[in-house]
Backbone as a chain_set.jsonl record, in Angstrom:
{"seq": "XXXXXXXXXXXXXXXXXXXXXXXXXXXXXXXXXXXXXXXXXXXXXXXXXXXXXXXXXXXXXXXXXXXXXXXXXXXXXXXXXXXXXXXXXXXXXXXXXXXXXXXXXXXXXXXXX", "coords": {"N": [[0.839, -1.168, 0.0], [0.719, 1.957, -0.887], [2.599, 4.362, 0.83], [1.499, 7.403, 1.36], [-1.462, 6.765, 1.513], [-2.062, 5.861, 3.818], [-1.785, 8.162, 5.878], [-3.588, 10.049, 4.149], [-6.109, 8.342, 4.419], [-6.633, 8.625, 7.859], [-6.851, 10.901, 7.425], [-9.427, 11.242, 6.375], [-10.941, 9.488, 7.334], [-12.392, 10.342, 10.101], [-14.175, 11.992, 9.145], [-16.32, 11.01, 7.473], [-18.863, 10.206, 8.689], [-20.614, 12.556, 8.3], [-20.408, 13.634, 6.001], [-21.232, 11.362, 4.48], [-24.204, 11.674, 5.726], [-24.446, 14.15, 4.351], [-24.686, 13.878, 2.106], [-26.495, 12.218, 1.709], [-29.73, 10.835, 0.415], [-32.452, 13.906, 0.473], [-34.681, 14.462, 0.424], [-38.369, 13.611, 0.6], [-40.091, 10.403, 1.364], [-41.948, 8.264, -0.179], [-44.368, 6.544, 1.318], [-46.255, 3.607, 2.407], [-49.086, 4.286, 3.139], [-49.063, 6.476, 0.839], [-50.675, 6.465, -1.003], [-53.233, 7.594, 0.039], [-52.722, 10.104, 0.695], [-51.625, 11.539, -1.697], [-51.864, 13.89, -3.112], [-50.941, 15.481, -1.018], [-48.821, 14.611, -0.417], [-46.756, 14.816, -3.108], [-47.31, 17.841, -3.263], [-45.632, 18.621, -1.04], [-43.208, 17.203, -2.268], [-42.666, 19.126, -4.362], [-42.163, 21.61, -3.033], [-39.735, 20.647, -1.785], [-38.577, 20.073, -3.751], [-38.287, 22.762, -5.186], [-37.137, 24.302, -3.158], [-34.483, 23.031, -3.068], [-33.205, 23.295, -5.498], [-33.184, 26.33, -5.381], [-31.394, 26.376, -3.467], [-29.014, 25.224, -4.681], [-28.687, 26.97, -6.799], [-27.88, 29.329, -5.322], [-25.441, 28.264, -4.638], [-24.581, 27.629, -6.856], [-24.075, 30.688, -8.248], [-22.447, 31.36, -6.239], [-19.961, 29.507, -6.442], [-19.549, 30.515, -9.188], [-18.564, 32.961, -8.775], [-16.439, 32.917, -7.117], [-14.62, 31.143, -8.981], [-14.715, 33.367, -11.113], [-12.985, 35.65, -9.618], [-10.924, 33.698, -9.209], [-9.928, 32.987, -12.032], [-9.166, 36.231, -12.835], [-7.361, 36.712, -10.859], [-5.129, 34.455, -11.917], [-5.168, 35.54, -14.286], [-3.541, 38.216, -13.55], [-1.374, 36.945, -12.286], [-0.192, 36.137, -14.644], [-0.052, 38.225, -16.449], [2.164, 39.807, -14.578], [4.219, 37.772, -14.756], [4.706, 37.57, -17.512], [6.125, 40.303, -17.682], [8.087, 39.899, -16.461], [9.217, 38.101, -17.534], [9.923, 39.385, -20.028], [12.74, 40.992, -20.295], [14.511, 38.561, -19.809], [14.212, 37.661, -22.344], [14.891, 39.299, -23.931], [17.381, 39.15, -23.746], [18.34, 36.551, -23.694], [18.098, 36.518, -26.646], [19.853, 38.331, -27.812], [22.54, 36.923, -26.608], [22.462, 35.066, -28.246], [22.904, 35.847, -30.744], [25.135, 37.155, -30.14], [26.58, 34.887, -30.038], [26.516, 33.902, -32.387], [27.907, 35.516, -33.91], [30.232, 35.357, -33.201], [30.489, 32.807, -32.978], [31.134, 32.658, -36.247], [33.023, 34.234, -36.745], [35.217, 33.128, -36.178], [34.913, 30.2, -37.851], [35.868, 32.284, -39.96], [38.009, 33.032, -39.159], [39.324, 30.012, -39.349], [38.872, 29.489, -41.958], [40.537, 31.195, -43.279], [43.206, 30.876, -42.812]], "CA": [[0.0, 0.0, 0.0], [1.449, 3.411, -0.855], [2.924, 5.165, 2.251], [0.636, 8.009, 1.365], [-2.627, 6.137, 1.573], [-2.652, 5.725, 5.044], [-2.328, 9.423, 6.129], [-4.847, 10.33, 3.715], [-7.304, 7.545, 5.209], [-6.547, 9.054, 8.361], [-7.506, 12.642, 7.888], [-10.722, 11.361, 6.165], [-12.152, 8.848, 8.523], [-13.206, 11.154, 10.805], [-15.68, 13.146, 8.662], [-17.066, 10.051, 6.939], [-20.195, 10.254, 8.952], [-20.78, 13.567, 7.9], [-20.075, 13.658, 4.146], [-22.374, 10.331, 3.499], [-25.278, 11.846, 5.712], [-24.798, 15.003, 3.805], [-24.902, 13.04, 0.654], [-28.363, 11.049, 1.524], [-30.904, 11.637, 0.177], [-33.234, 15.044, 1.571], [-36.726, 14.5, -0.326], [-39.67, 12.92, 1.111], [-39.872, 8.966, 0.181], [-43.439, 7.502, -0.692], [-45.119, 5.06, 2.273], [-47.086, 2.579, 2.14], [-50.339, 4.346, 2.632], [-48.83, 7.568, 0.393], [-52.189, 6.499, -1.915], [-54.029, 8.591, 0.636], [-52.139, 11.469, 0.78], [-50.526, 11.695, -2.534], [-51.405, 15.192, -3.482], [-50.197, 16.225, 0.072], [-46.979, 14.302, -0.952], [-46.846, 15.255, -4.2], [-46.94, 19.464, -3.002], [-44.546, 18.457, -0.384], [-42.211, 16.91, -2.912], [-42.528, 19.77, -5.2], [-41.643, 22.501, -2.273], [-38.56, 20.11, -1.319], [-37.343, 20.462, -5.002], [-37.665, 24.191, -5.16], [-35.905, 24.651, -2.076], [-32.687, 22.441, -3.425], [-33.272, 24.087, -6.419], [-33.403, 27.707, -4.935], [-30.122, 26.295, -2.875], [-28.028, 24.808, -5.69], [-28.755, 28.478, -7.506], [-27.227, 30.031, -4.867], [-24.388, 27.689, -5.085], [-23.678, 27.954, -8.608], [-23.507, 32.302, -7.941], [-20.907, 31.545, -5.038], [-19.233, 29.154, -7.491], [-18.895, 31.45, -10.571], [-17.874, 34.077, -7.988], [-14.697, 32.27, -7.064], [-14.313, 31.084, -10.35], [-14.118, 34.289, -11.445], [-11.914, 35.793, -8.63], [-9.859, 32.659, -9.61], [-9.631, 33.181, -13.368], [-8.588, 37.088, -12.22], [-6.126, 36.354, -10.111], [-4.469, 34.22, -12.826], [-4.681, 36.671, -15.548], [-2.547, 39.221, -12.91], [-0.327, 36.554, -12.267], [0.458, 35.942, -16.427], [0.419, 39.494, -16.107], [3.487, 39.905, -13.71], [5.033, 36.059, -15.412], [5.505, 38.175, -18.977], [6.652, 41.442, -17.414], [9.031, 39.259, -15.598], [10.359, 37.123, -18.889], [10.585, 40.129, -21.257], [14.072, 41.094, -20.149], [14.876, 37.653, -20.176], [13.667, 37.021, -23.993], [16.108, 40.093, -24.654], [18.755, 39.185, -23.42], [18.471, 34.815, -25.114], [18.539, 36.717, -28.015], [21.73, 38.954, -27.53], [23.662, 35.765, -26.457], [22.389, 34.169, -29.643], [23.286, 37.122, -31.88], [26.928, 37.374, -29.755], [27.136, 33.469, -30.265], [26.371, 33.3, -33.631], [28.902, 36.244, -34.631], [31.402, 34.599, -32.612], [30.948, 31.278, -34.511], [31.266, 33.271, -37.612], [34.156, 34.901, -37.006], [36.055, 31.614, -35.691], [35.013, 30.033, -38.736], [36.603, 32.784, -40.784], [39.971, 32.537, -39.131], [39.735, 29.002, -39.477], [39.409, 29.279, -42.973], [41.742, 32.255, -44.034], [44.73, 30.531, -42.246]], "C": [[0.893, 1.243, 0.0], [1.413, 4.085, 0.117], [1.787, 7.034, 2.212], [-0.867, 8.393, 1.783], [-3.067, 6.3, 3.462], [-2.963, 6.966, 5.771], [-3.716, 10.369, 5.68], [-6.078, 9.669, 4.042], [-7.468, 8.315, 6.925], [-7.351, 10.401, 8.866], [-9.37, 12.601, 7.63], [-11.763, 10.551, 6.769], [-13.145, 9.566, 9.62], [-14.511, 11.953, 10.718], [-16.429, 12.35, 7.792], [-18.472, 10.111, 7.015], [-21.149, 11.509, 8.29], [-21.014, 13.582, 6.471], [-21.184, 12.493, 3.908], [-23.66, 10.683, 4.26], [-26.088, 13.179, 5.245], [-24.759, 14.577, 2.438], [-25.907, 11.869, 0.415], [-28.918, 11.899, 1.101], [-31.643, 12.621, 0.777], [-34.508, 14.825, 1.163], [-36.905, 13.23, 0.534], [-39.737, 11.446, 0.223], [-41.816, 8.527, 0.255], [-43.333, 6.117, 0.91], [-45.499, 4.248, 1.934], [-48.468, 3.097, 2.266], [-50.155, 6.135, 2.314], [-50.355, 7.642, -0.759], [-53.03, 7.103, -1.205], [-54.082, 9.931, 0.409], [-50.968, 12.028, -0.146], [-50.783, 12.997, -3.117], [-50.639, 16.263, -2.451], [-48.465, 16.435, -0.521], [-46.455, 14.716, -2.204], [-46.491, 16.938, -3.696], [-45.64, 19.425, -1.937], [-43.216, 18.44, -1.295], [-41.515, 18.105, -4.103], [-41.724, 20.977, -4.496], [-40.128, 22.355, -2.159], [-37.305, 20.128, -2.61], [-37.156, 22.017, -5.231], [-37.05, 24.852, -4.16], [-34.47, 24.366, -2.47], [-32.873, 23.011, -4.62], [-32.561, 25.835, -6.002], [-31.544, 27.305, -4.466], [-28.719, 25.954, -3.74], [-28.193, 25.927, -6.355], [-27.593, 29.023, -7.112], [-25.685, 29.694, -4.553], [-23.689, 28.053, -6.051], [-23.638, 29.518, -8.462], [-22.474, 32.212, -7.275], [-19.935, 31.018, -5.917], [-18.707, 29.791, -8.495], [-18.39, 32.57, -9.936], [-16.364, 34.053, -7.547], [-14.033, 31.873, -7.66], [-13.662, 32.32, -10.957], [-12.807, 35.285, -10.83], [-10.006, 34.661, -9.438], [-8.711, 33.489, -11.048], [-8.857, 34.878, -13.086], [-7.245, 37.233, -11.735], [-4.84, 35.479, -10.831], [-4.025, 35.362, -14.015], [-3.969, 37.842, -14.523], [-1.427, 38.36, -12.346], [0.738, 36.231, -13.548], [0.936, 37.391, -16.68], [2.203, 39.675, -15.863], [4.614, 38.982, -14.519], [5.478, 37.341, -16.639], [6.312, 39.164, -18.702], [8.121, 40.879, -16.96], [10.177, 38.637, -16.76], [11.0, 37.989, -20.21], [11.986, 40.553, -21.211], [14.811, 39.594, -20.483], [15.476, 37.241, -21.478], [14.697, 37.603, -24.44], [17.205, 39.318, -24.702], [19.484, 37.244, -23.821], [18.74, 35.632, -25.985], [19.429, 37.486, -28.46], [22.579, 38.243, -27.81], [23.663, 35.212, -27.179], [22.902, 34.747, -30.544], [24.757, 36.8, -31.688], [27.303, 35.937, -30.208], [27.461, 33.145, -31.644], [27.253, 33.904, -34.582], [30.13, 35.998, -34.158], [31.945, 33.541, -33.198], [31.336, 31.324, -35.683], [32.193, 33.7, -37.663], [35.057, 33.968, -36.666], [36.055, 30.685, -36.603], [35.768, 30.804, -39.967], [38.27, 32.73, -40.601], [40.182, 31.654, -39.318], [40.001, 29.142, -40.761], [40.478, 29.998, -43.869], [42.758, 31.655, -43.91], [45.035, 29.71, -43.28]], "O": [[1.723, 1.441, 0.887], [0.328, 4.534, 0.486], [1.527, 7.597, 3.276], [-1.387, 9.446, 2.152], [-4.066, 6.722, 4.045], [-4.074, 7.103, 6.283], [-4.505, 11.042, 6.344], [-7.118, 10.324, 3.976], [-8.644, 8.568, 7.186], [-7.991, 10.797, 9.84], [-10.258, 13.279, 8.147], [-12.981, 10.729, 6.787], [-14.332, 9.343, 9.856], [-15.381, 12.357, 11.489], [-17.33, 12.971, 7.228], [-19.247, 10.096, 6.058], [-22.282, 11.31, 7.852], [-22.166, 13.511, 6.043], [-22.055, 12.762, 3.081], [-24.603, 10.121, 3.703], [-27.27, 13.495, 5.38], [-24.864, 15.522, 1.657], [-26.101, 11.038, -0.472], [-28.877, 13.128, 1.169], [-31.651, 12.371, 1.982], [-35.419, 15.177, 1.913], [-36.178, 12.333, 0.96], [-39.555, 11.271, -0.982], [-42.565, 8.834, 1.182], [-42.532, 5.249, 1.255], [-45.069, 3.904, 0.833], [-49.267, 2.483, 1.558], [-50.697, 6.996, 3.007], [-50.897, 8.669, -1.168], [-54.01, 7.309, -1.922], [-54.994, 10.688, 0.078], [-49.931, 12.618, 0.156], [-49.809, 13.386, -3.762], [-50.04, 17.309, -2.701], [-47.612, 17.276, -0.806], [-45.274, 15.032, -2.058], [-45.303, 17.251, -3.782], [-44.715, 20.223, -2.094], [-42.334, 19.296, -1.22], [-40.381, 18.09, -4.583], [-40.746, 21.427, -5.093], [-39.326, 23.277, -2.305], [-36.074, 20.164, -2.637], [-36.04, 22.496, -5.434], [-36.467, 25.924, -4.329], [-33.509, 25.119, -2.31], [-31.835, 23.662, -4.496], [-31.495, 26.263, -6.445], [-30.603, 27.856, -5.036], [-27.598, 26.377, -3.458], [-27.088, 25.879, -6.894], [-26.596, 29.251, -7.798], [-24.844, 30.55, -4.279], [-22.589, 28.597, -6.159], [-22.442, 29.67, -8.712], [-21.499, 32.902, -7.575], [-19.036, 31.777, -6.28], [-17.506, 29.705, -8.753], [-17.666, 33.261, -10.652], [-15.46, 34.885, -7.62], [-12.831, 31.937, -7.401], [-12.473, 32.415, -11.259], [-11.829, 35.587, -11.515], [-8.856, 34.854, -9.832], [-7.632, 34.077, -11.128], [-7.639, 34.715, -13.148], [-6.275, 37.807, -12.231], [-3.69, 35.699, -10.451], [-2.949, 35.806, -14.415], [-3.895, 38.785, -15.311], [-0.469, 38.989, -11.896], [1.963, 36.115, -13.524], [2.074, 37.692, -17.042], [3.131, 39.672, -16.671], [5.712, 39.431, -14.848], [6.552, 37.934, -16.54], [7.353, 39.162, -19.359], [9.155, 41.514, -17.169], [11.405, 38.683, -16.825], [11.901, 37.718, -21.003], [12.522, 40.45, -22.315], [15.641, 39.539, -21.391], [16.569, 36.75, -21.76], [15.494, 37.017, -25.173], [17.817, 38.93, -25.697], [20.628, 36.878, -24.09], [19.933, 35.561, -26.279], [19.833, 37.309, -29.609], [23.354, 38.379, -28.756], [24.677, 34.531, -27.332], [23.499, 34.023, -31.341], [25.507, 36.355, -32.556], [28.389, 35.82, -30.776], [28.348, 32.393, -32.048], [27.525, 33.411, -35.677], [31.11, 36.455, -34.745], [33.042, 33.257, -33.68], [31.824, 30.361, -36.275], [32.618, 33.721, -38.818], [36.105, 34.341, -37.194], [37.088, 30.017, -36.561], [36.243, 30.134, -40.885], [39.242, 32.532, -41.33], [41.37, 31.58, -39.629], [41.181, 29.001, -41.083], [41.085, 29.558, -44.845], [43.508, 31.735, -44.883], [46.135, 29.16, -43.329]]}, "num_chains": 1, "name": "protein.A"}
């Protein structure tokens, strides 16, 4: 077993209970005598979806909110990254220029001699 595995089992045992009884099901389930009271259940069931509805909305806004933040925060770090490499770029292509008139002129003494 990968020496990894076990720390990571570790940190997540603890919140197990949590995570799978926030990942049951939340809607209303049908009885056995729901044939009574199936338009009750029925308006019930409909409330219980526009609530998780209404709530997963407000999810996906927080989501594209940090998303965006995110995406932001990248484009001012590419930002900074190019500002950062343009001296760089110069200065490869100097040493290529100086290299390449160096090689050129080392080739010419070779061959004059």
């Amino acid at each position: 077993m990968p020496a990894w595995l076990i720390p990571a089992l570790k940190a997540v045992l603890p919140h197990l209970g949590t995570i799978v009884s926030t990942a049951a099901p939340v809607f209303t389930k049908k009885s056995a005598d729901a044939a009574a009271g199936q338009a009750s259940l029925l308006q019930q069931q409909v409330t219980e979806l526009q609530a998780a509805a209404s709530r997963n909305d407000a999810h996906i806004k927080e989501l594209a909110a940090q998303i965006q933040r995110t995406v932001e925060a990248f484009d001012k770090g590419l930002s900074v990254a190019e500002r950062r490499q343009q001296p760089m770029r110069t200065l490869c292509i100097v040493t290529t220029v100086l290299s390449l008139a160096s090689l050129g002129i080392a080739l010419f003494v070779l061959l004059v001699r």
